[in-house]
Backbone as JSON, one array per atom type, in Angstrom:
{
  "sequence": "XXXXXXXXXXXXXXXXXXXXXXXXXXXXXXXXXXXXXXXXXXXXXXXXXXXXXXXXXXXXXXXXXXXXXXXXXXXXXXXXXXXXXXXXXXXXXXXXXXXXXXXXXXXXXXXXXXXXXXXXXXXXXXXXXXXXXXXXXXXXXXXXXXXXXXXXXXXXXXXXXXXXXXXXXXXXXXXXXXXXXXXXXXXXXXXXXXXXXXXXXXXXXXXXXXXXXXXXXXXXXXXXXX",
  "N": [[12.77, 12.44, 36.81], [9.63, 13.69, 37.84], [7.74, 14.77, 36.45], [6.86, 14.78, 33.36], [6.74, 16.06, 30.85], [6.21, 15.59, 27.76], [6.65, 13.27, 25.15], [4.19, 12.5, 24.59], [2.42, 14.83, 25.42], [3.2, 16.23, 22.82], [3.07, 14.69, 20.91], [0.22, 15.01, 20.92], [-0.06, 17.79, 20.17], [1.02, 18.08, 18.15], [-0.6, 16.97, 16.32], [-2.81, 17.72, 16.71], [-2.22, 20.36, 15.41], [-1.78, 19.55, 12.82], [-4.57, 19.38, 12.41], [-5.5, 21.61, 12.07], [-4.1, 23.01, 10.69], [-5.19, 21.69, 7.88], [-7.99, 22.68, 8.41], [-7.23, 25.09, 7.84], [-7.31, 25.47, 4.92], [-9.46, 24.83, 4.39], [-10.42, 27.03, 4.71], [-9.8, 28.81, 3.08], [-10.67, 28.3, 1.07], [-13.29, 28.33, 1.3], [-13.11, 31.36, 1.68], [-12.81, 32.45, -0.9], [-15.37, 31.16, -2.4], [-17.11, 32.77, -1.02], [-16.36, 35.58, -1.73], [-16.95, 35.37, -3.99], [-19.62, 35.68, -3.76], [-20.96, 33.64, -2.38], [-23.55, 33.23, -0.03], [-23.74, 30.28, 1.55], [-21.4, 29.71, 1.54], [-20.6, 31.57, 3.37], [-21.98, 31.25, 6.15], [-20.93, 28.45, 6.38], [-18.38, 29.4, 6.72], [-18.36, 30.78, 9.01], [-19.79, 29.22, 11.28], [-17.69, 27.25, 11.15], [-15.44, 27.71, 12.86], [-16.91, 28.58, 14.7], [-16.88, 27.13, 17.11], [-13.96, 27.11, 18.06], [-13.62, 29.88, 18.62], [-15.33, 30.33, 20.9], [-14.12, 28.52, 22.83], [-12.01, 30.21, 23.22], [-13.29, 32.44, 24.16], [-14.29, 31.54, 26.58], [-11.91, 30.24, 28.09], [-11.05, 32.62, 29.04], [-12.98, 33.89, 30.29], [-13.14, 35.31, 33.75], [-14.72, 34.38, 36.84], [-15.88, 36.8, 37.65], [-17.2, 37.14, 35.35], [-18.63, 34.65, 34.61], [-21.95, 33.51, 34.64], [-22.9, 36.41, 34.48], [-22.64, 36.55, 32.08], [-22.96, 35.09, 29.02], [-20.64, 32.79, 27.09], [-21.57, 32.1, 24.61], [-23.21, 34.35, 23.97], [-20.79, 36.41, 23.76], [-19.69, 35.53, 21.81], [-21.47, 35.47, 19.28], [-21.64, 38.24, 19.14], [-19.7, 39.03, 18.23], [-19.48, 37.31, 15.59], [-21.23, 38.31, 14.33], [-20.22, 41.35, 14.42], [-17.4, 40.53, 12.43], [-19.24, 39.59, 10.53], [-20.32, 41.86, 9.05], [-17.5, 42.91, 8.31], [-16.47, 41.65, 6.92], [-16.25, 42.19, 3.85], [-14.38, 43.79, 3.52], [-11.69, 42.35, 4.69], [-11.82, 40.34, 3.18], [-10.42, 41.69, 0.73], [-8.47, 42.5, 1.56], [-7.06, 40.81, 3.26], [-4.78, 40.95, 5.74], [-3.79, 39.36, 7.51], [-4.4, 35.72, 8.5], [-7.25, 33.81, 8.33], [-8.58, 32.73, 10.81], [-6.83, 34.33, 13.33], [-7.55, 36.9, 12.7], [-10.59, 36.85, 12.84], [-10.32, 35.92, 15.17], [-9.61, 38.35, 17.66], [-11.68, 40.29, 16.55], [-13.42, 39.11, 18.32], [-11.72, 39.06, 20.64], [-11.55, 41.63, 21.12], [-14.31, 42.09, 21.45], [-14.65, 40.38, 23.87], [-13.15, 41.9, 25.79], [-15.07, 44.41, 25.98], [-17.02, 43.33, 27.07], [-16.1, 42.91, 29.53], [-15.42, 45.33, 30.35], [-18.32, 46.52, 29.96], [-19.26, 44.57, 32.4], [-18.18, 43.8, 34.34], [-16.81, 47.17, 34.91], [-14.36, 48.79, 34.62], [-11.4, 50.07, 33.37], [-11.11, 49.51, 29.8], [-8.91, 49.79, 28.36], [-7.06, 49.17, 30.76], [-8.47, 46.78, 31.69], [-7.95, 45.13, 28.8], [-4.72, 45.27, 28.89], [-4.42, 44.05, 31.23], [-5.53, 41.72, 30.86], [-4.55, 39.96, 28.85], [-1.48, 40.29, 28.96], [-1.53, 39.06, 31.28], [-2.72, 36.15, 32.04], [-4.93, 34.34, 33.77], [-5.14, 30.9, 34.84], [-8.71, 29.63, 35.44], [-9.79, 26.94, 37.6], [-10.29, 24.54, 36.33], [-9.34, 25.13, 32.79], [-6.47, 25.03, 33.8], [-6.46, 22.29, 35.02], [-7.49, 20.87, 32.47], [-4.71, 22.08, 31.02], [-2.88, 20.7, 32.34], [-3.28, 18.0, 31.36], [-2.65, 18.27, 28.92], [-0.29, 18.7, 28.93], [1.36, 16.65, 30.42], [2.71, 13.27, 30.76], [0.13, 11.17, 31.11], [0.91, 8.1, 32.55], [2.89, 8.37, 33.44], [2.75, 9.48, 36.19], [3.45, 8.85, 39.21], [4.82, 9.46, 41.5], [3.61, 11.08, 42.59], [-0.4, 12.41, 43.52], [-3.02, 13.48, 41.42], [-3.83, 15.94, 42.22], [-2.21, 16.82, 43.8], [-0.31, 17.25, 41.15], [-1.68, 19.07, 39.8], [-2.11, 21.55, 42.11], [0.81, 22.14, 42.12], [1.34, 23.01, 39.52], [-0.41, 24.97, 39.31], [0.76, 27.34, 40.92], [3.13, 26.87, 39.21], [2.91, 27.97, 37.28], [1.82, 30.54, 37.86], [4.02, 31.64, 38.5], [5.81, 31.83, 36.09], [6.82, 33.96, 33.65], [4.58, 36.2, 32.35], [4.43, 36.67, 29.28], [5.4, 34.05, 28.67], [3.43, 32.3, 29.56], [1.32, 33.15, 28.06], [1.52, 31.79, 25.55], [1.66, 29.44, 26.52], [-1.33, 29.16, 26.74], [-2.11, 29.68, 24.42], [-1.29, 27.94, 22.45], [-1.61, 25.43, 23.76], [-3.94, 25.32, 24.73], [-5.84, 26.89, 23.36], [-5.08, 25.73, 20.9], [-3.84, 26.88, 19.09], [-1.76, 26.96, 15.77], [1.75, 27.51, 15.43], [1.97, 29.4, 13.39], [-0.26, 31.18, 13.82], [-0.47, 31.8, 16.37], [1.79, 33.25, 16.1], [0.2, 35.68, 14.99], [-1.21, 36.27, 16.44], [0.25, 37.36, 18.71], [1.91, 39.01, 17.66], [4.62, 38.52, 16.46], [7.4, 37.01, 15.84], [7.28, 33.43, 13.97], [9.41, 31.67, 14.97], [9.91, 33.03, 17.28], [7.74, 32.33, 18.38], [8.15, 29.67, 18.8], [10.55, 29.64, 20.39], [9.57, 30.95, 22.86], [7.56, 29.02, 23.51], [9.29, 26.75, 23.77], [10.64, 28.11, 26.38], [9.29, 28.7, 27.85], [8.29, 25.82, 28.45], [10.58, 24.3, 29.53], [10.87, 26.01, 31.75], [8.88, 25.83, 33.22], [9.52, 23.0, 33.95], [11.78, 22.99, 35.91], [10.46, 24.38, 37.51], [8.61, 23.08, 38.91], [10.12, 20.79, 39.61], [11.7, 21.39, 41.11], [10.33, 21.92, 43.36], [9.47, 18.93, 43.85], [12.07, 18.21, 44.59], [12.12, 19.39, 46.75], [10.48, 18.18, 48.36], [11.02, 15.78, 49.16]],
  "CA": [[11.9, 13.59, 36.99], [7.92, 13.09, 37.42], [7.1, 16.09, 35.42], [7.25, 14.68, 32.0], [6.38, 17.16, 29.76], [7.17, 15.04, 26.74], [6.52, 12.45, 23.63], [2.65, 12.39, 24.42], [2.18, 16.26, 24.93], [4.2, 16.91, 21.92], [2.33, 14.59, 19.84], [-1.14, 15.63, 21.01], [0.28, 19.25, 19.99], [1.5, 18.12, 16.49], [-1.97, 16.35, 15.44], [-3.98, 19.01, 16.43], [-1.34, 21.27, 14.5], [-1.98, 19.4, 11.26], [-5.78, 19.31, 11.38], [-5.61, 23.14, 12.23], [-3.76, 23.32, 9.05], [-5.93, 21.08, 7.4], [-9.32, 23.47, 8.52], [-6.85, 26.86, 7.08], [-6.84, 25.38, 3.54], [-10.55, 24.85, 3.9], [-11.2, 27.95, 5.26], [-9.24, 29.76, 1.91], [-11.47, 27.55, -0.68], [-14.55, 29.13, 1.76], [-13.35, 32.91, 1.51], [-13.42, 32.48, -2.32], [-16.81, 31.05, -2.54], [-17.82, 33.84, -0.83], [-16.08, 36.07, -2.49], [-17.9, 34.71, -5.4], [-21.34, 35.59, -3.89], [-21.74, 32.46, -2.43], [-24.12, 32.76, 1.01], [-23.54, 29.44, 2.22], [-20.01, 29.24, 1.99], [-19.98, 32.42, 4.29], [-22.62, 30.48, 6.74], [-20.37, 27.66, 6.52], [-16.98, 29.63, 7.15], [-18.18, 31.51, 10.51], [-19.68, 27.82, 11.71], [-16.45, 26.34, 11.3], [-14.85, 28.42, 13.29], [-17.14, 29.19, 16.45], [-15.86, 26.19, 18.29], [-12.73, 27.3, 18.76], [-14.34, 31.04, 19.32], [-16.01, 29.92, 22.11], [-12.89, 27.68, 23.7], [-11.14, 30.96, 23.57], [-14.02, 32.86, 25.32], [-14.55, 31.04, 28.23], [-10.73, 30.3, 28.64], [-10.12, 34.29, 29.58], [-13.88, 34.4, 31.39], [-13.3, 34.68, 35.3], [-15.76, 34.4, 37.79], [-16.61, 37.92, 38.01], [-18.07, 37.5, 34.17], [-19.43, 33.95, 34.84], [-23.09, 34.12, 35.81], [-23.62, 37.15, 33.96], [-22.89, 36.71, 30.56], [-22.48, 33.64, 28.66], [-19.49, 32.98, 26.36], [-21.78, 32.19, 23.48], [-23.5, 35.69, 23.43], [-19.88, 37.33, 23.21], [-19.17, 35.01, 20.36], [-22.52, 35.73, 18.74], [-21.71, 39.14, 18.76], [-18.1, 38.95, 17.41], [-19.03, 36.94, 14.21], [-21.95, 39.7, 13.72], [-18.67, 42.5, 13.84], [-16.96, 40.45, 12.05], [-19.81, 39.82, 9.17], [-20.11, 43.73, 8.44], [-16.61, 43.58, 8.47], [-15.96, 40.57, 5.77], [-16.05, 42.58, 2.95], [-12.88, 44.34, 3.48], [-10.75, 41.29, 4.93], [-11.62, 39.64, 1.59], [-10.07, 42.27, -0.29], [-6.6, 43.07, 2.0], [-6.47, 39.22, 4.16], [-3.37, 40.96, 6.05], [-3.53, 37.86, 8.4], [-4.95, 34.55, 8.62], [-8.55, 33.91, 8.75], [-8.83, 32.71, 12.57], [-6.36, 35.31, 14.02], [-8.44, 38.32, 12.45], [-12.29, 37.16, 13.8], [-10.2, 36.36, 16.93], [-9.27, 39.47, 17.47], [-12.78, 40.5, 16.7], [-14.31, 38.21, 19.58], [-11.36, 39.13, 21.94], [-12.14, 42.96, 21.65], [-16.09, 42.06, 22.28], [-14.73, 39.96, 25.38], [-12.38, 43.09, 26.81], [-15.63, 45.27, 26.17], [-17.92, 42.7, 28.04], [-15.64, 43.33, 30.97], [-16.22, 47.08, 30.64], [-19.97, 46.62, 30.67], [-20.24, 44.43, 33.02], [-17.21, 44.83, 35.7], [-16.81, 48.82, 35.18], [-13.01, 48.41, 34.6], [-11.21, 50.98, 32.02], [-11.16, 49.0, 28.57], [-7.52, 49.98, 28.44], [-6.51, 48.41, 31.5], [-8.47, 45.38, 31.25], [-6.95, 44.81, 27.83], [-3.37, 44.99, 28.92], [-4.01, 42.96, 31.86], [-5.88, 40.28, 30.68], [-3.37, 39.58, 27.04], [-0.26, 40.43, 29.72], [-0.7, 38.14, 32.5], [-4.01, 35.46, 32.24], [-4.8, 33.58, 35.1], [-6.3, 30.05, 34.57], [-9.29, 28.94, 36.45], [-8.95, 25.15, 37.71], [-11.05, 23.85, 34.7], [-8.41, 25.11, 32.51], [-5.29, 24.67, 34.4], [-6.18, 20.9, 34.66], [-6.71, 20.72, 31.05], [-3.73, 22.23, 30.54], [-1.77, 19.6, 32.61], [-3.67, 17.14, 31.01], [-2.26, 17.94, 27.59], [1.79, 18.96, 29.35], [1.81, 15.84, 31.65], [2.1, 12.17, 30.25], [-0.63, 10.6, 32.83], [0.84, 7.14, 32.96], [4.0, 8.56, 34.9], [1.95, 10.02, 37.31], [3.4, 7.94, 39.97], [5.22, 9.37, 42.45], [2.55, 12.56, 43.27], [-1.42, 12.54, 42.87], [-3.6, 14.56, 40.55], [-4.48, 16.43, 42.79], [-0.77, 17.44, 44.49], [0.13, 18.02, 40.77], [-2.36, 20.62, 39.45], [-1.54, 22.45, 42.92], [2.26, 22.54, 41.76], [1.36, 23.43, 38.17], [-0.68, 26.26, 39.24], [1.31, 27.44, 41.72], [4.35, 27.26, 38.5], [2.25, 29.09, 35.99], [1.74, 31.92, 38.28], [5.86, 32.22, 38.42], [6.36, 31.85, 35.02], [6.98, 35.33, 32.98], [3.37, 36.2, 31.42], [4.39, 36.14, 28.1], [5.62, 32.68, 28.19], [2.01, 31.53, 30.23], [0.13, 33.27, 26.92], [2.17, 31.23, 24.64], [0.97, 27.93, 26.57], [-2.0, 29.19, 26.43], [-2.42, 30.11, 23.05], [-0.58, 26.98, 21.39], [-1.74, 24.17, 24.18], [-5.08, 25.39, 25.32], [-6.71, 27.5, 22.09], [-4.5, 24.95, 19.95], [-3.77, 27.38, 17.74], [-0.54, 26.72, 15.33], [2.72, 28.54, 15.56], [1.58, 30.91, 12.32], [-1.56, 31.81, 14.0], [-0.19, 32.56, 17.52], [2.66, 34.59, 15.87], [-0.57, 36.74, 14.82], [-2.06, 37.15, 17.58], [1.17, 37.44, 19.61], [2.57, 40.35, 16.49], [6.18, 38.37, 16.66], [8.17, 36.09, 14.57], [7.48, 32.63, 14.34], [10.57, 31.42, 15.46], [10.05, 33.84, 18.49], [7.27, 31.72, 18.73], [8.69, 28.49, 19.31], [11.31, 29.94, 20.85], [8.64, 31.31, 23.89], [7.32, 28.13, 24.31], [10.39, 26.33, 24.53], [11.37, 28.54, 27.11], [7.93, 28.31, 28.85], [8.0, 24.62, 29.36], [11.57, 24.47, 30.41], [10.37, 27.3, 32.93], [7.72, 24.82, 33.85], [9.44, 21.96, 34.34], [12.5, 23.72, 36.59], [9.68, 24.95, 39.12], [8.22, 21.49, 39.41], [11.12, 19.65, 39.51], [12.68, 21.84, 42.28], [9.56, 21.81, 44.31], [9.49, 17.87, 43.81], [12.75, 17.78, 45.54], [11.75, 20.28, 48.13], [9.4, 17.83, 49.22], [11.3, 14.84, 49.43]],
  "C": [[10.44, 13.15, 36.91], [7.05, 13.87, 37.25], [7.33, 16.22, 34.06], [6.69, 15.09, 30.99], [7.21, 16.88, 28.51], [7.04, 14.97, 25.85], [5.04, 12.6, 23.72], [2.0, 13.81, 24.13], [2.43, 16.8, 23.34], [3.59, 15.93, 20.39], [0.82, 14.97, 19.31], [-1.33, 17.18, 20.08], [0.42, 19.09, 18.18], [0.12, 17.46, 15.76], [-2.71, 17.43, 15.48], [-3.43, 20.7, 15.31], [-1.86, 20.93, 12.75], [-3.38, 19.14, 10.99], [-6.56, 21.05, 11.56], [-5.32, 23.35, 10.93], [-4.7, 22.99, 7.82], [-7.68, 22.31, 7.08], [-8.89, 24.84, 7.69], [-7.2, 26.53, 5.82], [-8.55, 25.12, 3.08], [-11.27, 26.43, 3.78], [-10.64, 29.19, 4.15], [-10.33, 29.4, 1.08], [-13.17, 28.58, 0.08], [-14.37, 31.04, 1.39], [-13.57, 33.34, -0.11], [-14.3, 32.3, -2.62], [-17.31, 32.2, -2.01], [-17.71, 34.97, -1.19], [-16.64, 36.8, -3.74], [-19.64, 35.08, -5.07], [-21.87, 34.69, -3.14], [-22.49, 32.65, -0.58], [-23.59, 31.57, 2.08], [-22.18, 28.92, 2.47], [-19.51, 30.59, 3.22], [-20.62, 31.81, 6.08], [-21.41, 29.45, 7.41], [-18.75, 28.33, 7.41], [-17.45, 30.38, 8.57], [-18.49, 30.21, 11.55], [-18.82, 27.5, 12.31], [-15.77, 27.09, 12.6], [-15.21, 29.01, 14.9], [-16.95, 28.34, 17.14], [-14.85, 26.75, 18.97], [-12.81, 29.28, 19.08], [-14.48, 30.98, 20.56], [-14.92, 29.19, 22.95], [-12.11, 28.96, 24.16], [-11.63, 32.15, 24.38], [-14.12, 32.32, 26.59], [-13.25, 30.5, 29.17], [-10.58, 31.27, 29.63], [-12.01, 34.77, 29.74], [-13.55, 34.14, 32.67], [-14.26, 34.81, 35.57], [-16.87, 36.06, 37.74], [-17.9, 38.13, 36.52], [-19.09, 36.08, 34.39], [-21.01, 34.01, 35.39], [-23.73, 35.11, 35.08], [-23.84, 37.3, 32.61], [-22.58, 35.15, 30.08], [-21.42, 33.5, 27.4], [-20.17, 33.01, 24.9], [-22.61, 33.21, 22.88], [-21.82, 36.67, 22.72], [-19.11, 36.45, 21.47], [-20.08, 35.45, 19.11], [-21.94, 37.21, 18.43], [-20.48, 39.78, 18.32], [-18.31, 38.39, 15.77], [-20.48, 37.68, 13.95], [-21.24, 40.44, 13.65], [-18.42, 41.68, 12.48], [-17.7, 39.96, 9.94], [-20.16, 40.93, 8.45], [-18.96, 43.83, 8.23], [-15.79, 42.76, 6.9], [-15.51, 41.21, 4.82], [-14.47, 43.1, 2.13], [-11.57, 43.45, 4.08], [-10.64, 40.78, 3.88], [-10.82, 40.41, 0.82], [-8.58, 42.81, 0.04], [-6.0, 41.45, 1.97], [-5.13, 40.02, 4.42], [-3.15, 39.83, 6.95], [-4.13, 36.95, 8.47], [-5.86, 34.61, 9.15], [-8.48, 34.27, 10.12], [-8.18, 33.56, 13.43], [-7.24, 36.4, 13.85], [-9.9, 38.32, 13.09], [-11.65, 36.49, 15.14], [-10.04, 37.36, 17.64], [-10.36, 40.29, 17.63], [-13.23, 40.52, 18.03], [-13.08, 38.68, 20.74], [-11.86, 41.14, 21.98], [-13.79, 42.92, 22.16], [-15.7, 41.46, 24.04], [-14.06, 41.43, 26.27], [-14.1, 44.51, 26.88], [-16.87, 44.8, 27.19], [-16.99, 42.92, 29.51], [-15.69, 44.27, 31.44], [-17.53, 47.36, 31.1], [-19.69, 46.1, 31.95], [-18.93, 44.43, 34.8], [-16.58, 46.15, 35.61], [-15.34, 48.92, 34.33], [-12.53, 49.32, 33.24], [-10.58, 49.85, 31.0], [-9.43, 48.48, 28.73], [-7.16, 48.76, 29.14], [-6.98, 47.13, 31.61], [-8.02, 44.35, 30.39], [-5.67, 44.82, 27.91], [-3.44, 43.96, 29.63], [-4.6, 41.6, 31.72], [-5.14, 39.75, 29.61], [-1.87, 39.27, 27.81], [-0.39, 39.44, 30.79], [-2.85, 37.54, 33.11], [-3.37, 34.79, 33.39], [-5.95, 32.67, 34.92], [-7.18, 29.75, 35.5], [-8.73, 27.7, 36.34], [-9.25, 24.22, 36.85], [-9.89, 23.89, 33.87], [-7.12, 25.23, 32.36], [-5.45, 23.34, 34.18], [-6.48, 20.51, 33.14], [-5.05, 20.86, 30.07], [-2.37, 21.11, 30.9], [-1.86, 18.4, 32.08], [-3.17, 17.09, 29.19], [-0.51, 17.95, 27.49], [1.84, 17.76, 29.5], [1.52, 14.19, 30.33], [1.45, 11.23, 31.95], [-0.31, 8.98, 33.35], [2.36, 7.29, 33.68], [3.96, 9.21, 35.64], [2.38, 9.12, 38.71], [3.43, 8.34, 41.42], [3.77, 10.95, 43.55], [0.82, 12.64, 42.75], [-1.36, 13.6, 42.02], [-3.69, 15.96, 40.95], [-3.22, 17.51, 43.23], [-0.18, 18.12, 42.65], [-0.59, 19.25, 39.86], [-2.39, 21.49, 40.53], [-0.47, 23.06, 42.45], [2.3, 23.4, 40.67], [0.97, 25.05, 37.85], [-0.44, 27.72, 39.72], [3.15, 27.89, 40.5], [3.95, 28.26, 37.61], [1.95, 30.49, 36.92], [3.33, 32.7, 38.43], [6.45, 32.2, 37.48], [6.15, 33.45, 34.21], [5.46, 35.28, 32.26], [3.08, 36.32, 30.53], [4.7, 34.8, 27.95], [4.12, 31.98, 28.63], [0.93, 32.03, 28.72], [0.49, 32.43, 25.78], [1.59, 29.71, 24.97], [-0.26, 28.21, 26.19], [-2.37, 29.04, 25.28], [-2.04, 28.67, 22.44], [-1.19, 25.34, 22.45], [-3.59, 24.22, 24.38], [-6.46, 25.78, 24.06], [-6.22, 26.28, 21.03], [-4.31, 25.48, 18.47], [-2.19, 27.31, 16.96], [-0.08, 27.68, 15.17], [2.57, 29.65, 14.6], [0.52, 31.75, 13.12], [-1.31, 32.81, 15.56], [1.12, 33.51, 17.51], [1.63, 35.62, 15.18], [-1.05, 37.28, 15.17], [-1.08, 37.47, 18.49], [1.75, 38.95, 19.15], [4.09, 39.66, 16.88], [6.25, 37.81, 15.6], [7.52, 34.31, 14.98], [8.18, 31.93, 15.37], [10.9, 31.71, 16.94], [8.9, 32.58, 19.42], [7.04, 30.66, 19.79], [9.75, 28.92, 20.46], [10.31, 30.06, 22.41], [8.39, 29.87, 24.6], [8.3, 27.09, 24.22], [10.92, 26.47, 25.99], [10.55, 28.13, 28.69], [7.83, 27.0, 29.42], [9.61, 24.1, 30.08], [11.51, 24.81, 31.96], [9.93, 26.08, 34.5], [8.5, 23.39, 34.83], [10.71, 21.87, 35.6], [11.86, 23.56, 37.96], [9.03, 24.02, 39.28], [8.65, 20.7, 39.82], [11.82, 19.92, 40.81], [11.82, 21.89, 43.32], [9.46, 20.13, 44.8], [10.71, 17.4, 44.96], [12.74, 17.99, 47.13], [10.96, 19.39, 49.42], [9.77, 16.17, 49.74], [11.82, 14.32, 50.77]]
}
């Protein structure tokens, strides 16, 4: 098969898994300092954190927002919500830091689509959570973290981010938010069962199913073409 969606993906996936984990256990010792009063540990904890803000803005910007807004105003104005909002996360935490000011920042992005393409809130919010659609920026990232690139042999780069994008549009659109979410945001299976509202397990289960999916409609086009 020369759609090996394998040992390299799968370790890329598990490192960035354990220094995700690694940033949660900082990002507990930060909500206590601040807790505590402390300024700079609240400074410090929104910091940490707008990287991967911002990765998850400009993922789920198309074209029509490009141009007019920039991803790091809607982030800007997500961890302002979400600093009026601190007070009372500190005192429930029903979910994990980074799911809750994502959450934040994705309702500022569904309302930046209201301003600025007209579009009822509503419906933009089902259909952008229900069925994303990558630009080619991050489609080829995404093959670039599925694909191991040194058995790239039999089909260019080029022939397979056609195929890929071409499979992700036929794949069920919960399993395409699941790559998303876990290959592209790199967020770990706790975090995208928070923003997903499932089970773990359902989790894994999804993207199991998803790269299976994936590698089916690649594999059968591969022959198609032989």
């Amino acid at each position: 098969a020369w759609f090996p969606i394998g040992v390299a993906g799968r370790n890329r996936l598990e490192t960035e898994t354990v220094r995700t984990a690694m940033e949660s256990s900082k990002t507990r010792v930060l909500l206590d300092r601040a807790a505590d009063g402390s300024d700079s540990a609240v400074r410090e904890l929104f910091h940490s954190h707008r990287p991967r803000l911002c990765r998850m803005v400009q993922l789920r910007m198309d074209r029509r927002l490009v141009g007019r807004l920039d991803a790091s105003d809607i982030v800007q104005e997500s961890l302002a919500a979400a600093y009026r909002r601190l007070p009372d996360y500190r005192s429930e935490r029903p979910i994990g830091f980074y799911p809750w000011i994502r959450s934040i920042a994705w309702n500022c992005l569904v309302d930046a689509y209201r301003r600025h393409i007209g579009a009822d809130r509503r419906s933009v919010k089902r259909e952008a959570a229900a069925d994303i659609r990558l630009n080619d920026e991050s489609a080829s990232h995404l093959m670039d973290r599925l694909i191991d690139k040194n058995e790239m042999i039999r089909v260019t780069r080029q022939e397979i981010r056609s195929r890929l994008l071409d499979a992700l549009d036929r794949i069920p659109a919960n399993l395409r938010e699941v790559l998303a979410l876990r290959f592209l945001e790199q967020l770990t299976v706790s975090e995208a069962a928070a923003v997903l509202k499932i089970t773990e397990g359902a989790v894994k289960a999804r993207q199991v199913r998803a790269l299976i999916r994936l590698r089916e409609l690649l594999e059968d086009d591969a022959e198609g073409t032989i």
